[in-house]
Kinemage of the C-alpha trace (Angstrom):
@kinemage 1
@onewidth
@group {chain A} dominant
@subgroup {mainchain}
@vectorlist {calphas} color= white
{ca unk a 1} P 15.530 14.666 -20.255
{ca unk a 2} L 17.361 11.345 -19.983
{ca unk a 3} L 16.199 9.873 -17.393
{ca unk a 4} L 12.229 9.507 -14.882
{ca unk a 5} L 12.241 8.431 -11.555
{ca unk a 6} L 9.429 6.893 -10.102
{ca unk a 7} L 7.779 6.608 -7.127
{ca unk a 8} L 6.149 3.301 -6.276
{ca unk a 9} L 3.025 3.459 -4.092
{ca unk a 10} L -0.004 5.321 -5.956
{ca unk a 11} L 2.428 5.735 -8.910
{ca unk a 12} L 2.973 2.520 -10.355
{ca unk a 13} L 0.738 0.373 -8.334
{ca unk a 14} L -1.811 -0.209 -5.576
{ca unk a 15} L -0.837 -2.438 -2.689
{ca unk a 16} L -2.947 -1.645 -0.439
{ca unk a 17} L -5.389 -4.232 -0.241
{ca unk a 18} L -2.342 -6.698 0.155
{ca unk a 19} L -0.280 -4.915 2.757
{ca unk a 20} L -3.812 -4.307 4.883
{ca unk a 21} L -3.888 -7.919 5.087
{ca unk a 22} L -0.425 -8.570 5.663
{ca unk a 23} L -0.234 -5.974 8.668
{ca unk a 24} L -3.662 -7.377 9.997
{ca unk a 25} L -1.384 -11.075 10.322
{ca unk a 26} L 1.355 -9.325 11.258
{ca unk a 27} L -0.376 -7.168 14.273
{ca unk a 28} L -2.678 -9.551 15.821
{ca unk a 29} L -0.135 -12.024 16.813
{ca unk a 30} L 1.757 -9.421 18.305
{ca unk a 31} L -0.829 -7.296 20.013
{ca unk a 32} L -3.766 -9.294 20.941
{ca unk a 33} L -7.416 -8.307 20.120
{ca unk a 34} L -6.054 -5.549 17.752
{ca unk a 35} L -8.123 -4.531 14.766
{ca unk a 36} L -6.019 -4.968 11.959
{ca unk a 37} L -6.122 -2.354 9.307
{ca unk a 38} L -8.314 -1.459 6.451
{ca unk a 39} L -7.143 -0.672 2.928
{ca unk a 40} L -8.209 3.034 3.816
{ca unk a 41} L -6.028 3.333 6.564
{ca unk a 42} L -3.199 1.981 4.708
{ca unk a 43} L -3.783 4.583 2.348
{ca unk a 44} L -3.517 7.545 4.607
{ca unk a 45} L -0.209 6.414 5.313
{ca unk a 46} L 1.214 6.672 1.905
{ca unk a 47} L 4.488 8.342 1.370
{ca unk a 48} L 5.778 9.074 4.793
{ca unk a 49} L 8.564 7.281 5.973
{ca unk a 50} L 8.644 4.106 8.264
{ca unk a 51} L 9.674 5.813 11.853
{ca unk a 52} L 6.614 8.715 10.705
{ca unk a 53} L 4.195 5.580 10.032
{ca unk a 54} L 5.024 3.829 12.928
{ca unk a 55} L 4.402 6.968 15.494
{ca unk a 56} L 1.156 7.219 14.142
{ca unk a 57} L 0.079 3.761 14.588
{ca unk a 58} L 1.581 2.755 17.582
{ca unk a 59} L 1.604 6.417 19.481
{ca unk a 60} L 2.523 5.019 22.943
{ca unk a 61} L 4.729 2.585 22.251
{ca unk a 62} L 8.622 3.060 22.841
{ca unk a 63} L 10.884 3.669 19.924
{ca unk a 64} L 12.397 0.000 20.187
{ca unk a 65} L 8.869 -1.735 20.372
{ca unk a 66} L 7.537 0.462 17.257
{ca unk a 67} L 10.657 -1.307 15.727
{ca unk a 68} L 9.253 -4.732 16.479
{ca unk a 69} L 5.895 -4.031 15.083
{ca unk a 70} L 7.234 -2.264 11.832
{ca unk a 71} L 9.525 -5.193 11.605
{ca unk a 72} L 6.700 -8.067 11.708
{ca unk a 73} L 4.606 -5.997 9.273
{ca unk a 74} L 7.342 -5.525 6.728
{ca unk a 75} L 8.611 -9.517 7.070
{ca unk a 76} L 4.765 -10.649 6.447
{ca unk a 77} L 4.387 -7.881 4.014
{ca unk a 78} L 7.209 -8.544 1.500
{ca unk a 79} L 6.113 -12.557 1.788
{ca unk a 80} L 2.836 -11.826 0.924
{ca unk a 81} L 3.592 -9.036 -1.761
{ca unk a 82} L 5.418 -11.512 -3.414
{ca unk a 83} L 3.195 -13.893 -3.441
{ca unk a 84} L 0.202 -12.099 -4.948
{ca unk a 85} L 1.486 -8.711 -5.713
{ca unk a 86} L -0.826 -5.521 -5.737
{ca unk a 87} L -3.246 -3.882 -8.578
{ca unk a 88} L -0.851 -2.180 -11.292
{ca unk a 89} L -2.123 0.930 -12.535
{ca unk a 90} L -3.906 0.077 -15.972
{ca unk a 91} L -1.250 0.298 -19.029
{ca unk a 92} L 2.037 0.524 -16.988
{ca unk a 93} L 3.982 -2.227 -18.173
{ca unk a 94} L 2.982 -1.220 -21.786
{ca unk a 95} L 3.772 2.176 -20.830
{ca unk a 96} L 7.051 1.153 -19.347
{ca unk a 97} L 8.185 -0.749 -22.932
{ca unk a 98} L 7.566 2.993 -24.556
{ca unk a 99} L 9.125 4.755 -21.892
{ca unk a 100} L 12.521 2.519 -21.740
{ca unk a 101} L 12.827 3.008 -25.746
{ca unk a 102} L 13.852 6.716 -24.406
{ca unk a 103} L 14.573 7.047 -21.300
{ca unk a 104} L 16.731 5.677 -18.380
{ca unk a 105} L 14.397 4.384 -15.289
{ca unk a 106} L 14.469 4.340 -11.500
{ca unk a 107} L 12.489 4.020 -8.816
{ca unk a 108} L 12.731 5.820 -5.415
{ca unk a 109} L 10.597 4.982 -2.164
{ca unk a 110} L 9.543 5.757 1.191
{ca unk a 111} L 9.718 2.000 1.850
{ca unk a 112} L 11.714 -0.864 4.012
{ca unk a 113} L 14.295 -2.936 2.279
{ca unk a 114} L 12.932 -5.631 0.148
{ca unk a 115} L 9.978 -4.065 -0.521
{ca unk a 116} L 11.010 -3.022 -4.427
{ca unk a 117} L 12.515 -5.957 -4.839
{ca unk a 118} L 9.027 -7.962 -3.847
{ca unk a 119} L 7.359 -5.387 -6.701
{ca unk a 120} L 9.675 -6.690 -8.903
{ca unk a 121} L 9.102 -10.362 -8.012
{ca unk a 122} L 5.441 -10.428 -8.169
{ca unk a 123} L 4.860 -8.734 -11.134
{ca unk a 124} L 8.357 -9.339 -13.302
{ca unk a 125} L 8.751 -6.076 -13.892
{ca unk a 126} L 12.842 -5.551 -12.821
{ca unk a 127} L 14.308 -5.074 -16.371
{ca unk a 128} L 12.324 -2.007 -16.664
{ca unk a 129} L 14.852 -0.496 -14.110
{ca unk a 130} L 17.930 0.343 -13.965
{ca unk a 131} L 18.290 0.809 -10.241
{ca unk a 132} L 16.349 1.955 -6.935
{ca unk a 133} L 16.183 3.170 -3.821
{ca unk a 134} L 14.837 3.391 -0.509
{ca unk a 135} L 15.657 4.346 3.082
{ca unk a 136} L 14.957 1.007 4.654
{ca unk a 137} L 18.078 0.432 2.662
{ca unk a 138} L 20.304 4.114 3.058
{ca unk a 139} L 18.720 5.778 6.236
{ca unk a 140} L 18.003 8.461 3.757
{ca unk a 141} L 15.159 10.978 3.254
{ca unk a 142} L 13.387 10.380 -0.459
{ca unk a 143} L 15.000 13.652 -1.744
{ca unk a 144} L 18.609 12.152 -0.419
{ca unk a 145} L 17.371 9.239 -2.283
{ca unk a 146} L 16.647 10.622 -5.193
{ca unk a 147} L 20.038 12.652 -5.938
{ca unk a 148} L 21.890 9.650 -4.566
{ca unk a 149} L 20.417 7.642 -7.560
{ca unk a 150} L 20.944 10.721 -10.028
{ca unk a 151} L 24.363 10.961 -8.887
{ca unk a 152} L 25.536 6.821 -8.457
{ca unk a 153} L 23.821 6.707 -12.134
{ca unk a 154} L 25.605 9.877 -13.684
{ca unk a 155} L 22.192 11.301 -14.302
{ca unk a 156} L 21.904 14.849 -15.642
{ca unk a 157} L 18.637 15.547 -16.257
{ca unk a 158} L 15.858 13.403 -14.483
{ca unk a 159} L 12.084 14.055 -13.226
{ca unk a 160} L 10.290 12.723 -10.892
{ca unk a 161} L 6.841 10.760 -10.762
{ca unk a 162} L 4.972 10.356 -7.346
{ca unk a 163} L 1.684 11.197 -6.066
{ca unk a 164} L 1.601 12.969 -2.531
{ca unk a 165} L 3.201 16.120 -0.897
{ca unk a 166} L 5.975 14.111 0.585
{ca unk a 167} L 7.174 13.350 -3.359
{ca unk a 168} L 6.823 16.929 -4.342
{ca unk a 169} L 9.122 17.950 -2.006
{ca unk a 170} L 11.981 15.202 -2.657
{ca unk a 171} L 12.001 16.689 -5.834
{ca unk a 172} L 12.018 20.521 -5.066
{ca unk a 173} L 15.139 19.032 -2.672
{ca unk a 174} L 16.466 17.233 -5.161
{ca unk a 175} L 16.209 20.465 -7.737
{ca unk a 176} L 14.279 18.363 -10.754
{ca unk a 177} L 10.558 19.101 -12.071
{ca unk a 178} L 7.552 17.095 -10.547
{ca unk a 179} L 4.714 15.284 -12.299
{ca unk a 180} L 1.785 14.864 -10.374
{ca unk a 181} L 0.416 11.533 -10.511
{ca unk a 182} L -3.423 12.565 -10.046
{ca unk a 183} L -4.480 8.690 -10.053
{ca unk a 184} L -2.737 8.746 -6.823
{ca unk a 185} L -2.960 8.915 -2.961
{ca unk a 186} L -2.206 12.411 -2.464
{ca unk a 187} L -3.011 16.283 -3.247
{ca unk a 188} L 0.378 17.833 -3.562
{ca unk a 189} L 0.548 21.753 -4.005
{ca unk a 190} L 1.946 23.886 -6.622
{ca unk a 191} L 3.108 21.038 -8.896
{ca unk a 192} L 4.907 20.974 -12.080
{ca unk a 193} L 2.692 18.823 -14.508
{ca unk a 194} L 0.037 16.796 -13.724
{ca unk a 195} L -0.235 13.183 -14.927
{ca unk a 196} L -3.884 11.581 -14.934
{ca unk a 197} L -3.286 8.173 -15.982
{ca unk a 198} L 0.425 6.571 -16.924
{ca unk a 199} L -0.492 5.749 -20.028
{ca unk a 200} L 0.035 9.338 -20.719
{ca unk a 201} L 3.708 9.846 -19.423
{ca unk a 202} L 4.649 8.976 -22.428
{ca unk a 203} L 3.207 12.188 -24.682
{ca unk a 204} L 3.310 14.517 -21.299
{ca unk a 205} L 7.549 13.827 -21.807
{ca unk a 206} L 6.925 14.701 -25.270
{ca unk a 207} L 5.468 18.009 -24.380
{ca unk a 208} L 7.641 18.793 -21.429
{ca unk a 209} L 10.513 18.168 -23.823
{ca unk a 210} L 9.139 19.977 -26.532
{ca unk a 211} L 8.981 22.943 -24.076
């Protein structure tokens, strides 16, 4: 293997917390007397894509005004991610030192543009990665994603981290082995290998190369 690709929600962090609160600003001054959202509810939204999100929140709105809503929630989001980040799953950045000694790594989510790059701000974690990638930026589905990065990074044999259904199959598309993240958001079927913290990537590549 030279190279992992990550997800980013339930992988390498939880935001959830944070983007509840930013969508909650975000929502009521465009829709008044709305809710807001609850941490939960931002977690059942976890790896689908932006259009799939937005259908499910706003179900009878028209395509252009789902637009407008996603589009507030992802400007207040990224300000506020930046300013005080999410919870990072215990031992990644240590975990991320080990892993970098051997292997190339990426990161590849179901998220708008800017949102890796306000991961990266808050928690100064960028030189860990090599590159990313995301359809808010490509228009692409994660699996598209995923080989795009393998290919614009002469890649040759990668696997991929992530924690829900949606991951697992961008990386049967993308024709590379799956670990599990089970400290996740999701229940994925028939994975690969199953990862229950990330402090133990590090020996599961061990084994998985070993094999």
């Amino acid at each position: 293997m030279d190279s992992i690709i990550f997800d980013l929600d339930g992988t390498l962090w939880d935001s959830r917390q944070t983007i509840a609160d930013a969508w909650t600003q975000a929502i009521q001054q465009e829709i008044d007397g709305h809710p807001g959202y609850t941490k939960d509810d931002i977690g059942s939204l976890m790896g689908l894509q932006i259009p799939q999100i937005a259908e499910k929140l706003f179900p009878n709105a028209s395509l252009e005004q789902r637009q407008a809503y996603m589009d507030a929630c992802a400007r207040v989001d990224q300000q506020l991610i930046r300013k005080q980040g999410g919870i990072l799953f215990d031992g990644l950045e240590e975990t991320l030192e080990e892993l970098k000694k051997t292997y190339r790594l990426f990161i590849v989510s179901n998220c708008e543009d800017g949102y890796i790059e306000a991961f990266y701000e808050a928690h100064g974690l960028e030189h860990y990665f090599e590159d990313f990638e995301n359809p808010g930026r490509t228009g692409l589905s994660k699996g598209e994603n995923i080989a795009l990065v393998q290919n614009r990074n002469g890649l040759k044999q990668s696997v991929y981290v992530g924690d829900t259904q949606g991951d697992l199959d961008a990386a049967r598309f993308a024709e590379i082995p799956f670990i599990y993240a089970a400290y996740g958001f999701g229940h994925p079927s028939e994975v690969d290998y199953t990862l229950n913290a990330i402090q133990d990537l590090p020996e599961l590549m061990r084994t998985i190369e070993a094999k």
